[in-house]
VEXLOFI-581404 format. One record per atom (N, C-alpha, C): residue number from 1; residue in three letters; atom name; y, x, z. Coordinates in Angstrom, 1 decimal, decimal comma. Layout:
N
<nuza num="NUM" residu="ala" atome="CA" py="Y" px="X" pz="Z"/>
...
END
This chain:
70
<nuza num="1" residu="unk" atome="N" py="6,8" px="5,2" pz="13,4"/>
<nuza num="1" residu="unk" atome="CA" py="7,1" px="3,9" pz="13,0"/>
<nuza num="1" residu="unk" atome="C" py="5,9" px="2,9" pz="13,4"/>
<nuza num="2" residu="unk" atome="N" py="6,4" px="2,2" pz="13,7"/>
<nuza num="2" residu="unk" atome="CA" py="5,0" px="0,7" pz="14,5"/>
<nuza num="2" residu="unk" atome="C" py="5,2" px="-0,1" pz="13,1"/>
<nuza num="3" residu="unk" atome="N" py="3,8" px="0,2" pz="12,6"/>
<nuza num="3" residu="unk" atome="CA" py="3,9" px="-1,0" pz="11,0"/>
<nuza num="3" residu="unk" atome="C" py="2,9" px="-2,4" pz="11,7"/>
<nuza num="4" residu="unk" atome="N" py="2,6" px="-2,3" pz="12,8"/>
<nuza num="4" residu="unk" atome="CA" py="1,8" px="-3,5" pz="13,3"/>
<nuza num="4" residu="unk" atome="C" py="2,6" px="-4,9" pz="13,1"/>
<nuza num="5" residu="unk" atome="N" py="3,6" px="-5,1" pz="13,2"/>
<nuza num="5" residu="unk" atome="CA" py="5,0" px="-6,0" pz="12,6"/>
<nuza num="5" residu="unk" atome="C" py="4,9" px="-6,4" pz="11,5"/>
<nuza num="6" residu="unk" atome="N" py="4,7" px="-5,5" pz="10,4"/>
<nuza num="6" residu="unk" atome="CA" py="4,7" px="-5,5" pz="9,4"/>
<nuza num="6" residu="unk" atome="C" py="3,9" px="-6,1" pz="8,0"/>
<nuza num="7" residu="unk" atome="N" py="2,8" px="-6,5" pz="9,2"/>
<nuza num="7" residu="unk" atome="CA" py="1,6" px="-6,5" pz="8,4"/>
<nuza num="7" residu="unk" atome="C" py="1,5" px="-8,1" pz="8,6"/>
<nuza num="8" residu="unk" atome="N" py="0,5" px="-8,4" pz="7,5"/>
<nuza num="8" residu="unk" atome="CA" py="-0,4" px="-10,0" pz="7,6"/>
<nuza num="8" residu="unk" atome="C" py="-1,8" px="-9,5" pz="8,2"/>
<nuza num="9" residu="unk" atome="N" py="-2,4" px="-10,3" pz="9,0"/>
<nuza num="9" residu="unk" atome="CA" py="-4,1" px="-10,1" pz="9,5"/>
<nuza num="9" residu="unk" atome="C" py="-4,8" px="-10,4" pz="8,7"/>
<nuza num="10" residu="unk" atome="N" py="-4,7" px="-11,1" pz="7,7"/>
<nuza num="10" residu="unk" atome="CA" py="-5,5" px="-11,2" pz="6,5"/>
<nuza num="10" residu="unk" atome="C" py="-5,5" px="-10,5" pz="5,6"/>
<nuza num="11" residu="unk" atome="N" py="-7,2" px="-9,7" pz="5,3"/>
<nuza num="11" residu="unk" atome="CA" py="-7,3" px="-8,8" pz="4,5"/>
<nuza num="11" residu="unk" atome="C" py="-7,2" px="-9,1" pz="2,8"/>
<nuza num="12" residu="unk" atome="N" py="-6,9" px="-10,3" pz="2,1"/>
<nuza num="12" residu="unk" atome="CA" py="-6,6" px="-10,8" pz="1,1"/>
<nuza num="12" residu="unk" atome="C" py="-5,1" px="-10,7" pz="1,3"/>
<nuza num="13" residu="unk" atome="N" py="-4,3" px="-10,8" pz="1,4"/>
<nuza num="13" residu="unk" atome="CA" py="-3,0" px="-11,1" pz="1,4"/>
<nuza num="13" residu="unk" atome="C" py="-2,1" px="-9,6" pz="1,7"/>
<nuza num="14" residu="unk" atome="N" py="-1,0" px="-9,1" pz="1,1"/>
<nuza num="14" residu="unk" atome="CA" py="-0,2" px="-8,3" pz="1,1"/>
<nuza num="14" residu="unk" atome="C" py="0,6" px="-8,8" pz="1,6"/>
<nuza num="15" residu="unk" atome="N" py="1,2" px="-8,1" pz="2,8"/>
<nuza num="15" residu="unk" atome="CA" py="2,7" px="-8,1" pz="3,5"/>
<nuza num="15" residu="unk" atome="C" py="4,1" px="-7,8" pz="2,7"/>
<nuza num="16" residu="unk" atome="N" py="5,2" px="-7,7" pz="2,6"/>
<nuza num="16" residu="unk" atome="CA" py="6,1" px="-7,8" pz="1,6"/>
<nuza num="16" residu="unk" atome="C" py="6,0" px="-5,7" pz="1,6"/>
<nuza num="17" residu="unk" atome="N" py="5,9" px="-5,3" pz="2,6"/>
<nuza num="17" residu="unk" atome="CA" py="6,0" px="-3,6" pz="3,1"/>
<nuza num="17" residu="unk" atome="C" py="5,2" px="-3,2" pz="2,5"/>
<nuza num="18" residu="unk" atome="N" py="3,7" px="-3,6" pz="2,6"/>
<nuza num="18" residu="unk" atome="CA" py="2,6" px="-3,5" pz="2,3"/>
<nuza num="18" residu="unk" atome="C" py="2,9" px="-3,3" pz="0,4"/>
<nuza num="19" residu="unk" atome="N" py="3,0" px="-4,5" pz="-0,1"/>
<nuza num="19" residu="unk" atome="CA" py="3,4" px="-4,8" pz="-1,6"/>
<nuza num="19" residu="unk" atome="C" py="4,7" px="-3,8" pz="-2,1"/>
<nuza num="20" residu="unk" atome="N" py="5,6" px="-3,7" pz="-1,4"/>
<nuza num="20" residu="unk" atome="CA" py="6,6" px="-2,4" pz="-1,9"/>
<nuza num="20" residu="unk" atome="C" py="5,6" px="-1,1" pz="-2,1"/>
<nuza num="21" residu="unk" atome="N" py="5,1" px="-0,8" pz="-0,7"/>
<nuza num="21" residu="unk" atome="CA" py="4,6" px="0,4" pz="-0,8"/>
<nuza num="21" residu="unk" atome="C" py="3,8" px="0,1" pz="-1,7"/>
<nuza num="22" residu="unk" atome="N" py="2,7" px="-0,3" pz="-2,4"/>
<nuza num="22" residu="unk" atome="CA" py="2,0" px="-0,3" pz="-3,3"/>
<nuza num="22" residu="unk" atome="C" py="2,5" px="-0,4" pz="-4,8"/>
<nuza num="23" residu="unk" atome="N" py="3,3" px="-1,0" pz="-5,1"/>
<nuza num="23" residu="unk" atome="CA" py="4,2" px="-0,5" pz="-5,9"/>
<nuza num="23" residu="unk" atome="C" py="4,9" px="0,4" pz="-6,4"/>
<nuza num="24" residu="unk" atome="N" py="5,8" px="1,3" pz="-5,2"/>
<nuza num="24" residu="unk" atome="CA" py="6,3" px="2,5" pz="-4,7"/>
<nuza num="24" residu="unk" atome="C" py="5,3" px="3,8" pz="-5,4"/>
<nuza num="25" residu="unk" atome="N" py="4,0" px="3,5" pz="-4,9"/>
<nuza num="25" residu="unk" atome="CA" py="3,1" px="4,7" pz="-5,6"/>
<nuza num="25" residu="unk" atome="C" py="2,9" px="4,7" pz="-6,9"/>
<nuza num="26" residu="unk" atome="N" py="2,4" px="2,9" pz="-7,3"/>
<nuza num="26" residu="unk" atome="CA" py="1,7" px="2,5" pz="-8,6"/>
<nuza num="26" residu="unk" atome="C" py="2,9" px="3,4" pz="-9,7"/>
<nuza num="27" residu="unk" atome="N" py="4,3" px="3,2" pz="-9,5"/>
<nuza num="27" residu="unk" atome="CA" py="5,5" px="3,9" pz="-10,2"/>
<nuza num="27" residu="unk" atome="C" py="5,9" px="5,1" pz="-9,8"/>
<nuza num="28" residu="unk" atome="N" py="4,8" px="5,8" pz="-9,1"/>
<nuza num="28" residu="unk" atome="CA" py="4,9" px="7,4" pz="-8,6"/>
<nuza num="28" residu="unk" atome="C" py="6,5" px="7,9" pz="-8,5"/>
<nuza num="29" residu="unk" atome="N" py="7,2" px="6,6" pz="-7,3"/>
<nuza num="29" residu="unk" atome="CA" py="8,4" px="7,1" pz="-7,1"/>
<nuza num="29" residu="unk" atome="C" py="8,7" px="8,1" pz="-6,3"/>
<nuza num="30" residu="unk" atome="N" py="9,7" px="8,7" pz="-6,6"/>
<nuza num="30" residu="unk" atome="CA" py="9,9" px="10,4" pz="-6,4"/>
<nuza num="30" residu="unk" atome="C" py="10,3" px="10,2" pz="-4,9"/>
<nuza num="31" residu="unk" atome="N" py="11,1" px="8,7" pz="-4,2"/>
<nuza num="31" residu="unk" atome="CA" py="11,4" px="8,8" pz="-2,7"/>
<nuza num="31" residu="unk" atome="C" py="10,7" px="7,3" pz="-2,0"/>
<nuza num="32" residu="unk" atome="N" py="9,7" px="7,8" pz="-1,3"/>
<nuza num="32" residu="unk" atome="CA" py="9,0" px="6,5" pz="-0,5"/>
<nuza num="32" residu="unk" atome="C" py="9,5" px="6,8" pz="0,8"/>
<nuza num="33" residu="unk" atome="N" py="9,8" px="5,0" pz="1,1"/>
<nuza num="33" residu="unk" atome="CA" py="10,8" px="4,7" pz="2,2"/>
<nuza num="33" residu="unk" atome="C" py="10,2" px="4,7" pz="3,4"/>
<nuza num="34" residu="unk" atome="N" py="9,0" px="4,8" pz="3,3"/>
<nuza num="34" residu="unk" atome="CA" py="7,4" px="4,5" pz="4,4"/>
<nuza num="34" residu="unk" atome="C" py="7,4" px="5,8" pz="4,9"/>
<nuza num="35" residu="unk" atome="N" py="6,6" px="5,7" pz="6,2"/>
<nuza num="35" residu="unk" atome="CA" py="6,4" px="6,8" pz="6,8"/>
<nuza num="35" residu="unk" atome="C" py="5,0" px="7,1" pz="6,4"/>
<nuza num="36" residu="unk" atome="N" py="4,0" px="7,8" pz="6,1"/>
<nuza num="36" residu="unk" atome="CA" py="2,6" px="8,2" pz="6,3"/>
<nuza num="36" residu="unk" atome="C" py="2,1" px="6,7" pz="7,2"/>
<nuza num="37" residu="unk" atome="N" py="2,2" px="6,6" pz="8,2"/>
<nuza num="37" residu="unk" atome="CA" py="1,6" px="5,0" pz="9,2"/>
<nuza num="37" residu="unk" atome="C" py="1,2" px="4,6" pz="7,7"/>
<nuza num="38" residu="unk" atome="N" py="2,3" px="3,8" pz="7,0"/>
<nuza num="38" residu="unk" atome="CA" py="1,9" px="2,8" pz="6,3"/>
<nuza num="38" residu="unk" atome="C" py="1,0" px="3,2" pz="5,7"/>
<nuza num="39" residu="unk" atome="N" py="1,1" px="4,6" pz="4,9"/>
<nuza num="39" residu="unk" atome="CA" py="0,1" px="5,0" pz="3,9"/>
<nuza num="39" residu="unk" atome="C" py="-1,6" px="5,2" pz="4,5"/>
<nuza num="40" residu="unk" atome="N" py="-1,1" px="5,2" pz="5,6"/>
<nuza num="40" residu="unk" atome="CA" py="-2,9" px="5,4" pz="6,5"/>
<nuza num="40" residu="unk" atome="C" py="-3,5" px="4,1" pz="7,1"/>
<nuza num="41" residu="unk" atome="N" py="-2,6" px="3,1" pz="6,9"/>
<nuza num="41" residu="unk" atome="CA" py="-3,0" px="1,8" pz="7,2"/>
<nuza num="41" residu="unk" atome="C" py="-3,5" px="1,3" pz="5,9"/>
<nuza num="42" residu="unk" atome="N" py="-2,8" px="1,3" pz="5,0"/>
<nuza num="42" residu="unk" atome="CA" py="-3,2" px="0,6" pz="3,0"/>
<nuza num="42" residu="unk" atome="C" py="-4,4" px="1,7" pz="3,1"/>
<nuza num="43" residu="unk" atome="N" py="-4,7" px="3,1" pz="3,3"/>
<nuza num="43" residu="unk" atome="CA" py="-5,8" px="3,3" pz="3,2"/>
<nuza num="43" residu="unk" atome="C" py="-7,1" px="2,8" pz="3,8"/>
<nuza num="44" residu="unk" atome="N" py="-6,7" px="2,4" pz="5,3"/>
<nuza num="44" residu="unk" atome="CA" py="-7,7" px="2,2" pz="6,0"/>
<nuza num="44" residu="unk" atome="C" py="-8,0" px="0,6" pz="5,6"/>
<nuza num="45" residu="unk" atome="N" py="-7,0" px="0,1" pz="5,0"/>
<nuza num="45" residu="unk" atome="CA" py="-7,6" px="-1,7" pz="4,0"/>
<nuza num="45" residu="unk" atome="C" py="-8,3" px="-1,4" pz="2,9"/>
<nuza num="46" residu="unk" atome="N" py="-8,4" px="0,1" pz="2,2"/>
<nuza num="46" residu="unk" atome="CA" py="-9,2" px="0,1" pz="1,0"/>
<nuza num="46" residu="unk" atome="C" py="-8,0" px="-0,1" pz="-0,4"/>
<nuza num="47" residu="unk" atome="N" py="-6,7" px="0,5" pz="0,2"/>
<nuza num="47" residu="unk" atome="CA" py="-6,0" px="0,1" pz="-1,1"/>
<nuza num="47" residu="unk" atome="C" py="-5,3" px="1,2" pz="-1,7"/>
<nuza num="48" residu="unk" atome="N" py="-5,2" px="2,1" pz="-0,7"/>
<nuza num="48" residu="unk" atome="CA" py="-5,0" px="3,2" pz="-1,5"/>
<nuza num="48" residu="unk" atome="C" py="-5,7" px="4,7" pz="-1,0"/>
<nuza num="49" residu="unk" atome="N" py="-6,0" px="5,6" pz="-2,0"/>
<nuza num="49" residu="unk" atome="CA" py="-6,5" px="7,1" pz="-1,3"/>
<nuza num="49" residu="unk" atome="C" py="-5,8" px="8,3" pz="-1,4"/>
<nuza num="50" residu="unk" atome="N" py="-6,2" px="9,2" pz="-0,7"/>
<nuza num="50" residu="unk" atome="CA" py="-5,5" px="10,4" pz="-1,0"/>
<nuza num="50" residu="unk" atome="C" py="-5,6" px="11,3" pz="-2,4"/>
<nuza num="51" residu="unk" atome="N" py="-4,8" px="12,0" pz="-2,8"/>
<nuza num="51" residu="unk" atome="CA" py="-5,1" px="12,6" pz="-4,0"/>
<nuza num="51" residu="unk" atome="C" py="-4,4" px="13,9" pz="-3,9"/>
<nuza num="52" residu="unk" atome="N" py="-4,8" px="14,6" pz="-3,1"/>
<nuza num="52" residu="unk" atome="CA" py="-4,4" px="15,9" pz="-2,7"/>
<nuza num="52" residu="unk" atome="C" py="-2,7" px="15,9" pz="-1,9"/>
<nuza num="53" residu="unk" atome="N" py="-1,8" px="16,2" pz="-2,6"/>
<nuza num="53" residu="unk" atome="CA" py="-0,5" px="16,2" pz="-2,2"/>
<nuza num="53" residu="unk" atome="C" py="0,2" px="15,0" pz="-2,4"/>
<nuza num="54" residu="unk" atome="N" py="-0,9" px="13,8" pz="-3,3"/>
<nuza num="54" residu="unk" atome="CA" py="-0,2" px="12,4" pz="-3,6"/>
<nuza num="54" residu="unk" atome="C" py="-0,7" px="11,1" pz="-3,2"/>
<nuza num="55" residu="unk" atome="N" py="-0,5" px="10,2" pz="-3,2"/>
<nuza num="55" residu="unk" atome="CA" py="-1,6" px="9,0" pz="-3,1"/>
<nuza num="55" residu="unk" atome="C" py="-2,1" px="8,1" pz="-4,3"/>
<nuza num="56" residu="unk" atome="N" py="-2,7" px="7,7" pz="-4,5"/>
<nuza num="56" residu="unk" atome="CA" py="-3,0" px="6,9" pz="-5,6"/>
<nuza num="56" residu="unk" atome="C" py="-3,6" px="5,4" pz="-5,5"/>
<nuza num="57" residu="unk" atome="N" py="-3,6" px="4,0" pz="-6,0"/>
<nuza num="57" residu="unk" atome="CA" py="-4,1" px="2,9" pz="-5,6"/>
<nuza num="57" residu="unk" atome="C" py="-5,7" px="2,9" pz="-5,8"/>
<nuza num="58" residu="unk" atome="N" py="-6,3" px="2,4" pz="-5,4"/>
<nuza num="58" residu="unk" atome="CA" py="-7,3" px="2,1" pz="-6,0"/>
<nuza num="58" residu="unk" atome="C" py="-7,6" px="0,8" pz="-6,3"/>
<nuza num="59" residu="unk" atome="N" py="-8,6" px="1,0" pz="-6,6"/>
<nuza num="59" residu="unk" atome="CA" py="-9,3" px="-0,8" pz="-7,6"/>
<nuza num="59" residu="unk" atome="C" py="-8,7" px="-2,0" pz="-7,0"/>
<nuza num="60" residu="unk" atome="N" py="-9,1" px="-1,6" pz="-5,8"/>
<nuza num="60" residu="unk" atome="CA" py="-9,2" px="-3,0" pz="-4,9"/>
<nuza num="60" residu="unk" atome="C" py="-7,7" px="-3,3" pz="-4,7"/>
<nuza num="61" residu="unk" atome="N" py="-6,5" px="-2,0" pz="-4,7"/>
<nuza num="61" residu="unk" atome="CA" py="-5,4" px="-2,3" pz="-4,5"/>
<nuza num="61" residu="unk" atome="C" py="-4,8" px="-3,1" pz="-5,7"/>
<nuza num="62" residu="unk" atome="N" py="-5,5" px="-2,2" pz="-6,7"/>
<nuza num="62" residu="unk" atome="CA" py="-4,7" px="-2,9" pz="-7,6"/>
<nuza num="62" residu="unk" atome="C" py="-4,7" px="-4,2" pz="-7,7"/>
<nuza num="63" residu="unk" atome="N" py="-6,1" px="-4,4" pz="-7,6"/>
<nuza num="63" residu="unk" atome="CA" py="-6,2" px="-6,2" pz="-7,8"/>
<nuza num="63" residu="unk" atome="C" py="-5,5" px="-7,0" pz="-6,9"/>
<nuza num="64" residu="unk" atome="N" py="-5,3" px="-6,3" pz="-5,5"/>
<nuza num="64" residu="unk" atome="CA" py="-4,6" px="-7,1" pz="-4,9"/>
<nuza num="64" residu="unk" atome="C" py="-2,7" px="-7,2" pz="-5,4"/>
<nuza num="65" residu="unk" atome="N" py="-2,5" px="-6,2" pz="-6,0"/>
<nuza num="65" residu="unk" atome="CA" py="-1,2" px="-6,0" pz="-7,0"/>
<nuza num="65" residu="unk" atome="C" py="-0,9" px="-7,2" pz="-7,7"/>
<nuza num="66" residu="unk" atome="N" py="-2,2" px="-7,3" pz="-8,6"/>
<nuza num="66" residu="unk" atome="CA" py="-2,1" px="-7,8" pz="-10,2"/>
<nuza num="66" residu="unk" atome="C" py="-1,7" px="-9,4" pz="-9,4"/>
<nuza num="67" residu="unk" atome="N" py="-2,9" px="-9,8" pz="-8,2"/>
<nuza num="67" residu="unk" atome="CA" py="-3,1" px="-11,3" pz="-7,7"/>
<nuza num="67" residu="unk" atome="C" py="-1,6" px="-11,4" pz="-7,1"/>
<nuza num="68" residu="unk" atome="N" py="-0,7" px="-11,0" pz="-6,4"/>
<nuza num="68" residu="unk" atome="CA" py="0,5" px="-11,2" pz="-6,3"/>
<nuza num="68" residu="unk" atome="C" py="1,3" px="-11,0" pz="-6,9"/>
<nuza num="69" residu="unk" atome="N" py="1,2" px="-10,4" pz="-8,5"/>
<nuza num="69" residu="unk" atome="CA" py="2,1" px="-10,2" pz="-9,6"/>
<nuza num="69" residu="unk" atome="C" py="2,2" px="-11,9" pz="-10,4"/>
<nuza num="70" residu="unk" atome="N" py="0,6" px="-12,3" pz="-10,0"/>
<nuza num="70" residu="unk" atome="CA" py="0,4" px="-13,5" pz="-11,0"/>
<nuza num="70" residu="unk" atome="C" py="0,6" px="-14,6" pz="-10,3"/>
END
């Protein structure tokens, strides 16, 4: 999957894919619609990490969560 489409170039700003998938994990849903790409791209922004067999957000993701929730 080419998530380069997908994405905003601005490292402040979440893409709508971007914001699902972050979501998607924050609710440790049992079926994510994303391929791995996405999840290795949100990692490589600093928003989410690996956690053995799962992923998890971290700080920075969340906040970028909370700023598009509010």
């Amino acid at each position: 999957m080419d998530v380069q489409h997908l994405l905003i170039q601005h490292p402040g700003i979440l893409s709508d894919p971007e914001w699902i998938a972050l979501e998607s994990i924050e609710e440790r849903t049992s079926r994510f619609v994303f391929d791995d790409t996405l999840l290795h791209v949100l990692a490589d922004r600093g928003l989410v990490e690996s956690a053995g067999e799962s992923w998890r957000i971290t700080e920075i993701g969340q906040r970028r969560l909370n700023e598009r929730d509010g």
